[in-house]
C-alpha positions in Angstrom: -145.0 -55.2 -70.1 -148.4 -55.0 -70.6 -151.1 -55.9 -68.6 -152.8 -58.6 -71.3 -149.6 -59.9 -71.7 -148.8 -60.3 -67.5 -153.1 -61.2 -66.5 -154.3 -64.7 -66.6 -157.6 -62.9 -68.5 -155.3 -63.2 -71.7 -156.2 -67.0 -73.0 -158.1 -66.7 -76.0 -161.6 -67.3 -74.1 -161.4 -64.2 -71.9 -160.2 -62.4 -74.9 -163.4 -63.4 -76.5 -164.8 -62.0 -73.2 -163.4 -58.7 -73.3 -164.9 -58.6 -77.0 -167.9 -58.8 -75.9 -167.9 -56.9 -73.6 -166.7 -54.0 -75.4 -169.8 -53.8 -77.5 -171.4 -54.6 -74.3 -170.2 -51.1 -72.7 -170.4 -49.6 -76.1 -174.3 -50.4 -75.9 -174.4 -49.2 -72.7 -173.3 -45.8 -73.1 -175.0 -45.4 -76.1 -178.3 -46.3 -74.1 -177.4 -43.6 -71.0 -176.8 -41.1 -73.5 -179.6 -41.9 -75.2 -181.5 -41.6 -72.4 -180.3 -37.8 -71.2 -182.0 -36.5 -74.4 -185.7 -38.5 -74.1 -187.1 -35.3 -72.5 -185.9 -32.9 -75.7 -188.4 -33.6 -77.5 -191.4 -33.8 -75.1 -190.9 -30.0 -73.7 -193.2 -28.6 -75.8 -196.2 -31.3 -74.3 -194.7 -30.2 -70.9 -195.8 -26.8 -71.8 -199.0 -27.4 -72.6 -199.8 -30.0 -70.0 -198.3 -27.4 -67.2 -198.1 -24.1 -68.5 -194.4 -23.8 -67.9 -192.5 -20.8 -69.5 -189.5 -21.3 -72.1 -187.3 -20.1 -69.0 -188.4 -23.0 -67.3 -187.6 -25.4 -69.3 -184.3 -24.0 -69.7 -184.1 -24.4 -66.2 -184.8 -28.0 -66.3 -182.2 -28.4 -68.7 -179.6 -26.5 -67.3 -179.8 -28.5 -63.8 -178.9 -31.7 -65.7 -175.8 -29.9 -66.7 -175.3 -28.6 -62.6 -175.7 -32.3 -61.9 -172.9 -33.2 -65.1 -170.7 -30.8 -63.8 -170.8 -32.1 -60.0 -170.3 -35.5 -61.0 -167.1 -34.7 -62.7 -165.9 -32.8 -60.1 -166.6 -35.6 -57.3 -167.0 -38.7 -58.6 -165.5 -38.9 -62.6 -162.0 -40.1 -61.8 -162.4 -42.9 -59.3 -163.0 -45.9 -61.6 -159.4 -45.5 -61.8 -158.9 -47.2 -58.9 -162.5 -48.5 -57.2 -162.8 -50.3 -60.5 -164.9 -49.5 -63.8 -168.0 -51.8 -62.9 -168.3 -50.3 -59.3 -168.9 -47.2 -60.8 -170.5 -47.6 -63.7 -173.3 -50.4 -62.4 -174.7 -47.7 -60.1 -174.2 -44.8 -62.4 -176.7 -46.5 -64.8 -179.3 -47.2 -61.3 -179.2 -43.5 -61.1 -180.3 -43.1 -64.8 -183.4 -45.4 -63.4 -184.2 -43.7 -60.6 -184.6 -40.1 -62.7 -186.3 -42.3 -65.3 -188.8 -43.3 -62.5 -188.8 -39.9 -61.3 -190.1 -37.9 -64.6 -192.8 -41.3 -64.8 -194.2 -40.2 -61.2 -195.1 -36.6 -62.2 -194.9 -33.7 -64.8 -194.1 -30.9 -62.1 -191.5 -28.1 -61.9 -189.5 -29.4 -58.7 -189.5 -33.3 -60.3 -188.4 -32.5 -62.9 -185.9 -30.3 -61.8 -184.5 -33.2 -59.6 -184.9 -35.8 -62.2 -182.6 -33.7 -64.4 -180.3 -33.8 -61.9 -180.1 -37.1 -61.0 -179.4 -38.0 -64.8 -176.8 -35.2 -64.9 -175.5 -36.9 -61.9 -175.2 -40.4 -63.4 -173.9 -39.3 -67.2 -171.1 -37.7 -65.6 -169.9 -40.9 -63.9 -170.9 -43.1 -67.0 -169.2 -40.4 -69.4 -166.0 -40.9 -68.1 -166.2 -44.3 -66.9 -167.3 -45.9 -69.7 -164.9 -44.1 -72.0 -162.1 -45.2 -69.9 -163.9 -48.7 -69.8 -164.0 -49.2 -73.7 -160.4 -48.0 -74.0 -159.2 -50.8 -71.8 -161.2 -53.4 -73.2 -160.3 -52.4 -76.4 -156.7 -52.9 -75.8 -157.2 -56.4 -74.2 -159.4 -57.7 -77.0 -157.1 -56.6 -79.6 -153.4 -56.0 -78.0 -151.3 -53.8 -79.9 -153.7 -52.7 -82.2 -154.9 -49.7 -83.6 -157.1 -47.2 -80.9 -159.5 -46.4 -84.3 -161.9 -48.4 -83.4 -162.2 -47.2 -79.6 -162.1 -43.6 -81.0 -164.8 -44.6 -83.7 -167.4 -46.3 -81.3 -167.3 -44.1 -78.5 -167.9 -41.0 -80.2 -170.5 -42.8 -82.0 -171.8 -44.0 -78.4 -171.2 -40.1 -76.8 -172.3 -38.2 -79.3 -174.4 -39.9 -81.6 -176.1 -41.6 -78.3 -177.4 -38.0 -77.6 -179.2 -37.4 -81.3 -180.4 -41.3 -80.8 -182.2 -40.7 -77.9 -184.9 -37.3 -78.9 -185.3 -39.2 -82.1 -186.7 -42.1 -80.7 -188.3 -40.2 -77.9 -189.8 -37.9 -80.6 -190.8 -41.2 -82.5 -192.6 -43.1 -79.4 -194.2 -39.3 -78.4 -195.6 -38.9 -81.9 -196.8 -42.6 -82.5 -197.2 -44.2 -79.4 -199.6 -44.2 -76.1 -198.4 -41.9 -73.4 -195.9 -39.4 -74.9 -195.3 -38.2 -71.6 -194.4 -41.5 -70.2 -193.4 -44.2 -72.7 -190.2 -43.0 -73.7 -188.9 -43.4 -70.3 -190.6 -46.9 -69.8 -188.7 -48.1 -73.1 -185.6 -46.2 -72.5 -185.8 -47.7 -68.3 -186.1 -50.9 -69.6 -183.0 -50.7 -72.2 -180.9 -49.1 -68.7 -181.9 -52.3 -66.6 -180.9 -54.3 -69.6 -177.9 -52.1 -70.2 -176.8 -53.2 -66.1 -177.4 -56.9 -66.6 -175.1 -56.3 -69.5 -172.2 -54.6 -67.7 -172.3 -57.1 -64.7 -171.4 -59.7 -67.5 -168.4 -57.7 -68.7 -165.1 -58.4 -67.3 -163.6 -55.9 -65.2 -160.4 -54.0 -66.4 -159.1 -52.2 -63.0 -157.4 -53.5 -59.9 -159.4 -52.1 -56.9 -157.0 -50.0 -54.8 -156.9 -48.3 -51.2 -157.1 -45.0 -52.5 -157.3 -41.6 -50.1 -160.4 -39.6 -51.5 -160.3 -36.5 -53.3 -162.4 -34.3 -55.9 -161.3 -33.9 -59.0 -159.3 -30.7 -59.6 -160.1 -27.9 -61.7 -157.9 -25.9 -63.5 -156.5 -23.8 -65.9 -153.0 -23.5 -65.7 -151.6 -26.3 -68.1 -149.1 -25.2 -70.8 -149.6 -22.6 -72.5 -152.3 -20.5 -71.2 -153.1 -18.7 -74.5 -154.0 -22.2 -76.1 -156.3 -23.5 -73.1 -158.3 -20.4 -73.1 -159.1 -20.8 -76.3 -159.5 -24.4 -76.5 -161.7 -23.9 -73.0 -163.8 -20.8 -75.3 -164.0 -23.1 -78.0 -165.5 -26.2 -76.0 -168.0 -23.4 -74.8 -169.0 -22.4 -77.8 -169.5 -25.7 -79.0 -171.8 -26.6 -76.4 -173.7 -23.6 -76.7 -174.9 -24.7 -79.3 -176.2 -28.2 -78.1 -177.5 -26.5 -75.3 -179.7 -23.8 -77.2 -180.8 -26.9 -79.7 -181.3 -29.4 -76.9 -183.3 -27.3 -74.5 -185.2 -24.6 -76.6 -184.7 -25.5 -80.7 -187.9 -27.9 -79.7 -190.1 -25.4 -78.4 -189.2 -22.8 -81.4 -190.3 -25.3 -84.0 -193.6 -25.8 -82.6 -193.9 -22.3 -81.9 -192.3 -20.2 -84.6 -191.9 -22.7 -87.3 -195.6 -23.5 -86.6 -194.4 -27.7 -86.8 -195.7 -29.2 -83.4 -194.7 -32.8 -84.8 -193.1 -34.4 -81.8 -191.0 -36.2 -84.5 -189.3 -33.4 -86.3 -188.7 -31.8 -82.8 -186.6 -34.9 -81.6 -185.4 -35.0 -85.7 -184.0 -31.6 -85.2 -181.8 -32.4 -82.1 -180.8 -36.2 -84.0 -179.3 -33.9 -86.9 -177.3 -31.9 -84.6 -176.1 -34.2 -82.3 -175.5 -37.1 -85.7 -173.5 -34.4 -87.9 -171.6 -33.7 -84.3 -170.7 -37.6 -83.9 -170.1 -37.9 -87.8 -168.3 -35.0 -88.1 -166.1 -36.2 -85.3 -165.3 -39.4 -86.8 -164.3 -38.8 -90.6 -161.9 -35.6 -89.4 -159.4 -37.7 -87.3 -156.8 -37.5 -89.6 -157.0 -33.6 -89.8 -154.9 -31.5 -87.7 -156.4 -29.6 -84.7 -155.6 -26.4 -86.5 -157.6 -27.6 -89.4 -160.4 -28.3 -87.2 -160.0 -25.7 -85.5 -160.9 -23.9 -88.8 -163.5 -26.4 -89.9 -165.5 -26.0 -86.4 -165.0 -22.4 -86.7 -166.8 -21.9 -90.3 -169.2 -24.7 -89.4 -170.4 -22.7 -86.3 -170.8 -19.7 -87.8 -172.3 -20.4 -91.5 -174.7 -22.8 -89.5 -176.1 -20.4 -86.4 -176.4 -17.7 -89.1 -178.6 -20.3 -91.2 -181.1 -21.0 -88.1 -181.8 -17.6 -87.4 -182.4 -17.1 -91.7 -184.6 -20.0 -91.0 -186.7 -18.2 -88.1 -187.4 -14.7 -90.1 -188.6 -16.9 -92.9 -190.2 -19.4 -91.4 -189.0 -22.1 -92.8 -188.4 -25.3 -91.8 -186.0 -27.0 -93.9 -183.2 -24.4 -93.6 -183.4 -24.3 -90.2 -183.0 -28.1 -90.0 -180.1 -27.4 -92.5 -178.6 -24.7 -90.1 -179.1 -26.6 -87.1 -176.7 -29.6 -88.9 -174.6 -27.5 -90.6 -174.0 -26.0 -86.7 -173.5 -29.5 -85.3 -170.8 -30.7 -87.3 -168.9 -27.8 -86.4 -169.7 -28.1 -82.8 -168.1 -31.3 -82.9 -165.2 -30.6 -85.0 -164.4 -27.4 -82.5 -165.0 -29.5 -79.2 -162.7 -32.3 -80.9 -159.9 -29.8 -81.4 -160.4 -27.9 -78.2 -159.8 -31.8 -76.7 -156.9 -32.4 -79.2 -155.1 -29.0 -78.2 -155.3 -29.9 -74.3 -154.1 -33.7 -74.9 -151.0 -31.9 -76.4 -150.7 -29.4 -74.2 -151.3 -30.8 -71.0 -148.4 -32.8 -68.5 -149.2 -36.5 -68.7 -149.2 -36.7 -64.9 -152.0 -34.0 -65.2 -153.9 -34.7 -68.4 -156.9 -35.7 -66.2 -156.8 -32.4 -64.8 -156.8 -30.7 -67.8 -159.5 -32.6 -69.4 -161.8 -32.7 -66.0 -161.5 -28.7 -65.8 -162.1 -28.6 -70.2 -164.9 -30.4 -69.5 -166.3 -28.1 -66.8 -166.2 -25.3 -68.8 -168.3 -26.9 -71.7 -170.7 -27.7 -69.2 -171.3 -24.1 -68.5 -171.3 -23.6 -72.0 -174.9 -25.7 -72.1 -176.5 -24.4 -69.6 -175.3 -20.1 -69.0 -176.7 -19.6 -72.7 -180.0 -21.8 -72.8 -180.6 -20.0 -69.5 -180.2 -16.5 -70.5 -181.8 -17.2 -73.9 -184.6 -18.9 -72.1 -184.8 -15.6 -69.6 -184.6 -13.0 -72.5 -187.6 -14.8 -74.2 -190.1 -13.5 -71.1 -189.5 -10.4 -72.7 -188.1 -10.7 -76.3 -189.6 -12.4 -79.1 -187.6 -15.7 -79.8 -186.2 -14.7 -83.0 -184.9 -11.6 -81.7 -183.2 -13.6 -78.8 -181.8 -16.2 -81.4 -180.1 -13.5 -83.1 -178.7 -12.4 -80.2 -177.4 -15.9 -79.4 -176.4 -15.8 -82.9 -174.3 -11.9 -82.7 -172.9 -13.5 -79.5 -171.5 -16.6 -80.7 -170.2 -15.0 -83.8 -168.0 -12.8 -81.2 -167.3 -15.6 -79.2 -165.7 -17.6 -82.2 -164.0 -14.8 -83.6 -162.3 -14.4 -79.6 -161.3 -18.3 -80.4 -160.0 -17.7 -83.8 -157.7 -14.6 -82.4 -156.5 -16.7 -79.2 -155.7 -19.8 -81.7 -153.8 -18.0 -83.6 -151.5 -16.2 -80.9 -151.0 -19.2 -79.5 -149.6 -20.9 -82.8 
């Protein structure tokens, strides 16, 4: 029997409650992962301000991803039974404390550990407040369809990501202080966002629990098929990574548009055509997204690096869409082909080590791209990145195929 039907929470007021407070966390998550993409669009002005090389900046974005990756690891799984508020509340006050962080200075080690510190908090808030909407979800609406759950919290994951450098991009182009009043509005919305969730009823019995990390690993199923849905969540994140972390610096530089606007527009395209893309396929199979991610990878990574040798603006914005709906068709069906494959007792597992190897995946190639452009030109290094990724999704194609 379920737990609405066996909890006292299921009289038709806390029912109301748990409505609520699914849009609640749904507003929440949006807002933290809203907030991990404020500084996309302000690299360039870091630059200037500072002098920093495009391999630094990589570097600032890759150790949000060290501190992503960590999180997972040690602290992604234990809302499960320390209870989804007692993680989430101080996930978000980490989010606050980076936001405070990147407000107290523009240099190299801050922002470094700022980076981290959000990494750190979006990897507890990630998982939490997926699992969070899923059970409030089902206790609002018992027995229903999961489409709405799957519907918002893509939107929130995904399209929270694009939301954020466009309205960073926005205040940095319009308003006072670009370097610092994205992070006072997007603070504030976080302190709301905490308010919010200590309002929301909690979903999880707290248990005595013995402590461990999270394991990582790849042996689940068949190994074929988690190779290649692990290579395919890599390449999918390669290429938020390379538009999150160095797309903004290219269109000031080579496109010759230093709009703070179209720079946080740019990663908003990816990031929306990621979320959209994710929501409309869920009736496809994973083999046709497979497919769909596939193409959508390669016709749009082929499109940005057109855009680059011609200097033109508008098809790399096309390219850079074109490559984020099939980023997030392929990470969709990489996380469709481990749900299947995976033992229930260890679908956690599975996911948790998935999820580790798309995190590499955004920071190894914004790193090495942001290396190779202290001694390349950038459109050389893109169509590197671009031969690369080209190999690495035809690897996918091959291993998907042998393991059908």
């Amino acid at each position: 029997m379920s737990l609405v039907l066996d909890s006292p929470v299921t009289s038709p007021p806390a029912s109301k409650r748990h409505g609520r407070g699914f849009w609640a966390v749904a507003g929440t998550f949006l807002v933290a992962m809203a907030y991990s993409t404020v500084p996309a669009p302000l690299f360039p002005l870091y630059v200037a301000r500072e002098g920093f090389s495009t391999f630094a900046i990589t570097v600032v974005f890759a150790a949000f991803a060290v501190g992503v990756v960590v999180s997972i690891v040690l602290a992604g799984h234990i809302s499960d039974w320390a209870g989804r508020k007692t993680v989430l509340i101080p996930a978000l006050g980490l989010e606050i404390v980076s936001a405070l962080l990147f407000l107290t200075s523009t240099s190299l080690p801050v922002l470094v550990v700022a980076r981290v510190i959000n990494g750190l908090g979006v990897g507890m808030i990630a998982a939490t407040a997926t699992a969070y909407l899923y059970d409030l979800h089902t206790r609002h609406r018992p027995g229903a369809s999961t489409r709405r759950f799957e519907i918002v919290s893509t939107a929130a994951n995904i399209g929270g990501l694009g939301i954020g450098a466009l309205i960073s991009g926005a205040l940095a182009q319009y308003a006072p202080s670009p370097l610092s009043t994205p992070y006072v509005v997007l603070g504030v919305l976080l302190v709301v966002s905490i308010a919010a969730v200590a309002l929301t009823p909690e979903t999880v019995s707290r248990q005595r629990v013995r402590y461990r990390p999270q394991r990582i690993s790849a042996d689940h199923g068949d190994r074929g098929g988690y190779l290649a849905a692990g290579a395919g969540a890599f390449a999918a994140f390669a290429v938020f990574g390379v538009f999150t972390s160095v797309s903004p610096g290219f269109v000031a530089g080579e496109l010759h548009h230093p709009s703070r606007l179209l720079a946080g527009l740019v990663v908003f395209l990816v990031f929306g055509g990621a979320a959209l893309a994710q929501t409309v396929t869920g009736g496809l199979s994973v083999t046709a997204r497979r497919r769909l991610g596939l193409g959508g990878q390669a016709i749009g990574v082929l499109l940005v690096v057109a855009g680059m040798y011609a200097t033109s603006f508008p098809l790399f914005l096309v390219g850079g869409a074109i490559a984020g709906v099939g980023a997030g068709v392929q990470f969709k069906a990489s996380i469709g082909a481990v749900t299947a494959m995976a033992a229930p007792a260890r679908r956690g597992e599975a996911l948790a080590s998935l999820f580790f190897i798309a995190y590499l995946g955004l920071s190894v190639p914004s790193l090495s791209i942001g290396l190779a452009t202290r001694f390349l030109a950038p459109v050389t290094v893109m169509t590197w990145f671009a031969g690369v990724l080209l190999v690495l999704l035809a690897g996918v194609a091959a291993l998907s195929r042998r393991a059908r």
